[in-house]
N, C-alpha and C positions, 0 to 999 in steps of 0.2 A: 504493500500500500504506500509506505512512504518512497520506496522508489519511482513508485508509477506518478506521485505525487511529484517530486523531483523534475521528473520528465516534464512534467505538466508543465511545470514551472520555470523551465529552461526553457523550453520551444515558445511560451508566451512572452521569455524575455527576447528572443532568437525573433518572432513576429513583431517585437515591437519598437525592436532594434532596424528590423528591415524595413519599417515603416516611416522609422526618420530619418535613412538613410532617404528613401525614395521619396519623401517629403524636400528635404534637401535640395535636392538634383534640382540645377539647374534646366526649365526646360525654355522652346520657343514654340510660337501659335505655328501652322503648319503653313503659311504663306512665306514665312521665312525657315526656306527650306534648301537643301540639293538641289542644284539645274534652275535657279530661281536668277530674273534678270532683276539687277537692282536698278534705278533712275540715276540718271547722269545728270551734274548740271545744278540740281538744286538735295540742302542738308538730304541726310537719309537716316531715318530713325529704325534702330534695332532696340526688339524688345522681350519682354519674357514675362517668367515667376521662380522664386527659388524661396530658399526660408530665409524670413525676415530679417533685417540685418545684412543678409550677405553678400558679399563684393563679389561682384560680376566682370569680366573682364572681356571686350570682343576685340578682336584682332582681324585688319580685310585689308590690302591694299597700302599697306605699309602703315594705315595708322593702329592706331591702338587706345581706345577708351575706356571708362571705366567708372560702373554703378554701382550702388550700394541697394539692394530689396528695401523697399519700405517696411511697415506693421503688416500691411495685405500679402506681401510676396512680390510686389509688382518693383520691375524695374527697367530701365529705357537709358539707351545712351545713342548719339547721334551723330553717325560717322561726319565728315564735311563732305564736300561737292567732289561728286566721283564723274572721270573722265570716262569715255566712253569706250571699252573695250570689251572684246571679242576672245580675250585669250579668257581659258577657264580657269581660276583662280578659287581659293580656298578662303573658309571665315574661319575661324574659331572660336568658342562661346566659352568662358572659362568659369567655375566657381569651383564649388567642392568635387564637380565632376568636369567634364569637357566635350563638348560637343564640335564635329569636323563636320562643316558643309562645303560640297566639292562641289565645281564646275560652275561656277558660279558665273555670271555675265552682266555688262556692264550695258544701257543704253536708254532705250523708250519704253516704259509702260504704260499702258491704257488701261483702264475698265468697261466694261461693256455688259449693260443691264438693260431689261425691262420684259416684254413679254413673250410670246411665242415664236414673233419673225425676228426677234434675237436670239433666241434662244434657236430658236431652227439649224439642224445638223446640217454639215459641208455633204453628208451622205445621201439629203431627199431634199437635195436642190439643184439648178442647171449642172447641166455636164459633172455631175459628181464623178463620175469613173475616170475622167479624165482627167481631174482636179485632182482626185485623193493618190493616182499613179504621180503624180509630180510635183505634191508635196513635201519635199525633202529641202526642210529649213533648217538645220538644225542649232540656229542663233535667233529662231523665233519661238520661243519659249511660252506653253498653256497652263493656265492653271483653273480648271475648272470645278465650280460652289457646289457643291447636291444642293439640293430641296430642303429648305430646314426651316421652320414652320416655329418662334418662339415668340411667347408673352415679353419676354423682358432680353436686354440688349446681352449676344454672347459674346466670349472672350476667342473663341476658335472656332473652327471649323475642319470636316474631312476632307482634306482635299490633298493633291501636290503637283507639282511643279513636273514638267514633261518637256521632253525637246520635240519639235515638228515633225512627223513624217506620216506616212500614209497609213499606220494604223492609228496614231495618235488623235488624227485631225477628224477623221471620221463621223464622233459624235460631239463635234467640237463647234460653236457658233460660229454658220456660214460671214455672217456678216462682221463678225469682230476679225474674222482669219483674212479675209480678203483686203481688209481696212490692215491690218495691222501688214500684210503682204506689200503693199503697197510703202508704205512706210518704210520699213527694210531695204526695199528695191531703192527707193529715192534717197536714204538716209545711210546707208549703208551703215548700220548698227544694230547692234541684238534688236530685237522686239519682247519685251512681256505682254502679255493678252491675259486679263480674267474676265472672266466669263462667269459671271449672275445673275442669269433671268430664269424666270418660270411661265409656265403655258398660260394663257386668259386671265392673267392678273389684271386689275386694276391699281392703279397708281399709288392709293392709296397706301396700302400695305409695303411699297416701296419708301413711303417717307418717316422721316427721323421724328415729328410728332404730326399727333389727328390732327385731320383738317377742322375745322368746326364754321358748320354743323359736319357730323359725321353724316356723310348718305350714302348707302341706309343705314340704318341704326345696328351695325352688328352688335352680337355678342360676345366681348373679348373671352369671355370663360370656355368657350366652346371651341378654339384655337381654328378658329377657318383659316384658311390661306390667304381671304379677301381682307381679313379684316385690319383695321389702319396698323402701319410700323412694325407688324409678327414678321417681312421678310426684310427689313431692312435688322429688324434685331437677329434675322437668321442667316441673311447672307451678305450682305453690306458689311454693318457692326464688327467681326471677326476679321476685317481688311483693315482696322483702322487702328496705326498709322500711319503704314504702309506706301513708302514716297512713290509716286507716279505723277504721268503727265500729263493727263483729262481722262474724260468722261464719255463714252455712248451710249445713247438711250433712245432705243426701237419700241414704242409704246403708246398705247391712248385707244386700240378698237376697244377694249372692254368697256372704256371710260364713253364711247360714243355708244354704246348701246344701255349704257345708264343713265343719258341722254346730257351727260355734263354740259356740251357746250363751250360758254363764254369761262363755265368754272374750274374747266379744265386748265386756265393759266393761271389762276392762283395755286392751284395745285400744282402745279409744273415749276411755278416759281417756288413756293414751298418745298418742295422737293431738292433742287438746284440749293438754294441759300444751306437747305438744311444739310444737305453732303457737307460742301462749302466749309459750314461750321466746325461739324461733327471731325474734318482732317486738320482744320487749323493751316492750310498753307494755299491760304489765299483763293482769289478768286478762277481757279482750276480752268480750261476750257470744259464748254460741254455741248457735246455735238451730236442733235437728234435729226431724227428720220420724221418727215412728216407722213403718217400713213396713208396706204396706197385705198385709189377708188374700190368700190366693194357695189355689187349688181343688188346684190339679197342682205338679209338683216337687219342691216339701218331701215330707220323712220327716213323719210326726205326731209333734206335740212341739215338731221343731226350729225352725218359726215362733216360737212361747210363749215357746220359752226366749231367743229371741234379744230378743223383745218385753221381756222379763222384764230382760237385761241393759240395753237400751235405757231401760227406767223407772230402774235404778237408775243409772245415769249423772247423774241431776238432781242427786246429792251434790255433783255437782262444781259449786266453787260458779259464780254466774255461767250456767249453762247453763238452757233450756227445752226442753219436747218438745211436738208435739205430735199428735196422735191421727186417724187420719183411713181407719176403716174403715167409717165411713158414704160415704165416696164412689169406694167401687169401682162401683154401679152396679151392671148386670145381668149382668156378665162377670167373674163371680170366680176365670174363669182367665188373666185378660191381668193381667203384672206389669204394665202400664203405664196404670195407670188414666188414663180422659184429663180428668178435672176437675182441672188444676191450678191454677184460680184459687181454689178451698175453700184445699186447699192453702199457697199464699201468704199467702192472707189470714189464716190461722190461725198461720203467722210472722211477720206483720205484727204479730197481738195481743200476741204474746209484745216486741215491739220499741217496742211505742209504748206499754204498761204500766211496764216493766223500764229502757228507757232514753228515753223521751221522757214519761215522769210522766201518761198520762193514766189517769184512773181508771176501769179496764173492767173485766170479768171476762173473762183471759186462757190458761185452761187448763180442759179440760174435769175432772171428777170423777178423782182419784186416790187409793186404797185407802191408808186411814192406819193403821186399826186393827181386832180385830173382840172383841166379848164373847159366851161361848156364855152362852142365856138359857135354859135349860130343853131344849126339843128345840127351837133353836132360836139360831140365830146373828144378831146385829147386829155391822151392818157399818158404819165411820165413814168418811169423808172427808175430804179436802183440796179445793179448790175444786171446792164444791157452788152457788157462785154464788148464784142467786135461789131455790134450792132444787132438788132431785134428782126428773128425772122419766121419763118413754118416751118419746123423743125420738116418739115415729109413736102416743101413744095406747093404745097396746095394752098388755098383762102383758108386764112384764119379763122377757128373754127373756137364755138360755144362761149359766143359772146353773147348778152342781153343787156339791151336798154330800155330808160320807161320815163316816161315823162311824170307827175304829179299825181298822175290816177295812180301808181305805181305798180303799175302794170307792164312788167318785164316780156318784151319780146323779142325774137332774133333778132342779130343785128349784123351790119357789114363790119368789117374792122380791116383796117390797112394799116402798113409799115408807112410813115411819112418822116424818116429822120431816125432821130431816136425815139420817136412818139409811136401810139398808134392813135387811129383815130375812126371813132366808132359813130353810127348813124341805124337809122333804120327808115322806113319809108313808113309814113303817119305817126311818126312822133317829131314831131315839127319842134317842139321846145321839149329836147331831154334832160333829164335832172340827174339821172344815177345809170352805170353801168356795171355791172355784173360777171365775170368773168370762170367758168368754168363751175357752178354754182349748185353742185347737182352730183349724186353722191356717184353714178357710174362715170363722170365726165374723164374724157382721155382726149386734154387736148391739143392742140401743136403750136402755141406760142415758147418759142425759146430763144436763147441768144446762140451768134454764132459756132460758139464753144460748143453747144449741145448742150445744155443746160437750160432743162425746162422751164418754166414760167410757176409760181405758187398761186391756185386757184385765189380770187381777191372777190370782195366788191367795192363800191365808193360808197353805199347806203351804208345806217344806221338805222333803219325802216326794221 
C-alpha cells in the first residue's frame, strides 16, 4: 500500500513537473511560422506567450530583440524594417526552450477576405487545369484560415504557411492567387497571401464591433456564422499583429439580398476603420471588388443601390474598387463568375499604381459630374484614361434619361471628348441620367485601357 502510494505520489509530482515545464515553453500563434513571408519596408512585430516574467529572445536577419512575458504570458518585440529578400533564412525564438523557423522570406503581404467569390478555389474557376499545371511559385507563399465560428476575439488559429505549387494552390483563393501573381511578376519579391473568407456571409460578422441597429436581430448565444464580429473574432483577430501591406475584400451579394443598400457603406466603412484600428499601422490600402451583375435573386434596384454604396466607399481615404461586369460571360445567372484572373488583375492595378509607384491607368471610368446642355446632358469623368470608349465597338449601351416626371427612358449617349453626352427623343428638358441601372446590366462604357465604367446615376430620386 505505501509503495503503491509512493508511486502515486511520484508520477503526480512527475505530471506536475511536466506541466510547468510545458507551461513554460515559449510558444508563437501559427501565422508566425516555417515558409512564412515577412513585410518589407515597414516595423515587423513578432509575438507569443510563455510564463510570466520570462525573457524572450528573437533572432532574424542579423538583429536580435528582446521581451520580457507580462502577468498574462503575452509578449511582443518588433524587429525594424526588413529589406526584401528571397534567400530563405532562419528566426529563432529563444526562452526557456527555443524554437527554429526555417525558410523564411522576405517581401509583400496581403490579406484577402470576404465571401464566397473570395473564397472561390483556383480548382472551379476558368482554365483551372491549366492554371494549377503552372503554378510553380515557390517565393509566393499561402497561408490559409479554416472556418472558425467565435463569440469572443481568439488569440490563434489552425492554419500554416505553404510555398506555391500545383497541389498547394488548388483549394486556395482564385482571386487573392492571381492578385498576389501579378505582384510577384511586377515586383519581383516573395508574395505572402492569407486567405479569410467564408461562403454567403454577410458583412456583418466580418467586422470588429455590431453595426447598430443590428439587422436582423441575431442571437449571439446561438453562435450562427451570420451573426455581427463571430468571424472577425475567428478568423481576422488570430492575424493580428501580423505586419503586411493591405487588404482584399470580395463581398456585399449576401448584404444585397438583405436589401442593405445605401447601408451597406456605413458598414463597409465600419468594417475598413475597424481592421484599420484593430492592426495599429495606419491607414493600410484596401482594395474591393465591386460585385458582378446577377439575372435571379435580387429584388430590382437592390443590386444599384448596393453598387451605389460600394462607389461611395472610395471617400475612404486609402481604398480602391474595382469594376468587373464585363466578365460574367454568358451566365448572368451564376453568382460565381468563373474568370477570376480579370478579377485579380484588376486589384493588382489598383496595388502596383497606389503603393508600388508604377504609372498605369488603374480604375476604369467613374461619374464625377454632369451639365444639362439644352435637351441634353454631359457627362464628366474621373479616370477616363487614354480617353472614353465601347469597350466591343458598338453604340453605347444602357443609358437612361428623364426629365421631371422622372420617368427614365433609353437614351442615345456618344463619346464627345472626354464627355459623353446623353439625349433621348421627347425629353426635351432632361434632368437626370442613369447609367447601367439595373441588376443584369453588362454594359460597354470603358476607357481605353479596358477598364470598364462603374454603373452611376446623377439622381437622388
Amino acid at each position: 500500500m505505501r509503495r503503491t502510494l509512493k508511486r502515486i505520489v511520484v508520477f503526480s509530482v512527475m505530471v506536475l513537473a511536466a506541466g510547468a515545464v510545458a507551461r513554460a515553453d515559449v510558444k508563437l500563434p501559427s501565422v508566425l511560422a516555417a515558409h512564412m513571408v515577412l513585410q518589407q519596408g515597414m516595423p515587423v512585430p513578432v509575438w507569443g506567450w510563455a510564463e510570466p516574467g520570462e525573457a524572450v529572445t528573437v533572432t532574424f536577419a542579423g538583429q536580435t530583440k528582446t521581451a520580457k512575458a507580462d502577468d498574462a504570458g503575452n509578449w511582443r518585440v518588433t524587429l525594424d524594417k526588413l529589406r526584401a529578400s528571397a534567400e530563405p533564412r532562419t528566426m529563432t525564438v529563444k526562452g526557456k526552450n527555443e524554437i527554429t523557423l526555417e525558410d523564411i522570406l522576405v517581401g509583400e503581404v496581403w490579406i484577402a477576405s470576404g465571401q464566397s467569390n473570395m473564397e472561390r478555389w483556383v480548382c472551379v474557376t476558368k482554365d483551372a487545369g491549366k492554371e494549377i499545371a503552372e503554378a510553380a511559385y515557390p517565393n509566393i507563399r499561402l497561408f490559409l484560415v479554416p472556418h472558425v465560428v467565435s463569440s469572443e476575439p481568439q488569440k490563434d488559429v489552425a492554419a500554416t504557411w505553404v510555398a506555391c505549387n500545383s497541389e498547394t494552390i488548388q483549394k486556395f483563393s482564385a482571386v487573392a492567387y492571381y492578385f498576389g501573381r501579378e505582384i510577384h511578376r511586377e515586383g519581383k519579391v516573395p508574395v505572402g497571401l492569407i486567405a479569410t473568407s467564408r461562403t454567403m456571409t454577410r458583412i456583418e460578422p466580418w467586422m470588429p464591433e455590431p453595426p447598430d441597429p443590428v439587422k436582423p436581430p441575431w442571437d449571439p448565444i446561438k453562435g450562427d456564422y451570420q451573426n455581427p464580429c463571430v468571424l472577425y473574432n475567428g478568423m481576422v483577430h488570430p492575424l493580428i499583429p501580423f505586419a503586411f501591406r493591405g487588404a482584399l475584400w470580395y463581398q456585399g451579394e449576401s448584404n444585397v439580398l438583405q436589401k442593405d443598400g445605401m447601408e451597406y457603406l456605413d458598414k463597409q466603412k465600419a468594417l475598413i476603420e475597424g481592421w484599420r484600428k484593430a492592426w495599429g499601422q495606419g491607414d493600410f490600402p484596401f482594395y474591393f471588388v465591386q460585385i458582378a451583375p446577377l439575372g435571379r435573386w435580387y429584388e430590382q434596384g437592390e443590386l444599384p443601390a448596393l453598387w451605389e454604396a460600394q462607389t461611395a466607399t472610395l471617400a475612404v481615404p486609402n481604398t480602391g474598387m474595382v469594376v468587373i461586369h464585363d466578365t460574367v460571360g454568358g451566365d448572368i445567372n451564376n453568382i460565381h463568375p468563373a474568370d477570376k484572373q480579370t478579377v485579380g488583375k484588376r486589384l493588382s492595378l489598383w496595388a502596383l499604381a497606389k503603393v508600388y509607384g508604377r504609372d498605369i491607368t488603374y480604375s476604369g471610368p467613374l461619374y464625377k459630374d454632369m451639365k444639362i446642355d439644352g435637351d441634353k446632358i454631359r457627362l464628366m469623368f474621373d479616370h477616363a484614361g487614354g480617353g472614353l470608349v465601347a469597350s466591343d465597338g458598338q453604340p453605347l449601351t444602357h443609358f437612361t434619361i428623364a426629365g421631371d416626371d422622372k420617368n427614365f427612358v433609353p437614351a442615345k449617349a456618344e463619346v464627345e471628348g472626354s464627355q459623353i453626352v446623353v439625349s433621348a427623343e421627347g425629353v426635351a428638358a432632361p434632368k437626370a441620367v442613369r447609367f447601367a441601372w439595373e441588376k443584369s446590366a453588362r454594359p460597354n462604357l470603358a476607357n481605353k485601357e479596358g477598364l470598364p465604367a462603374s454603373p452611376f446615376r446623377t439622381d437622388k430620386w
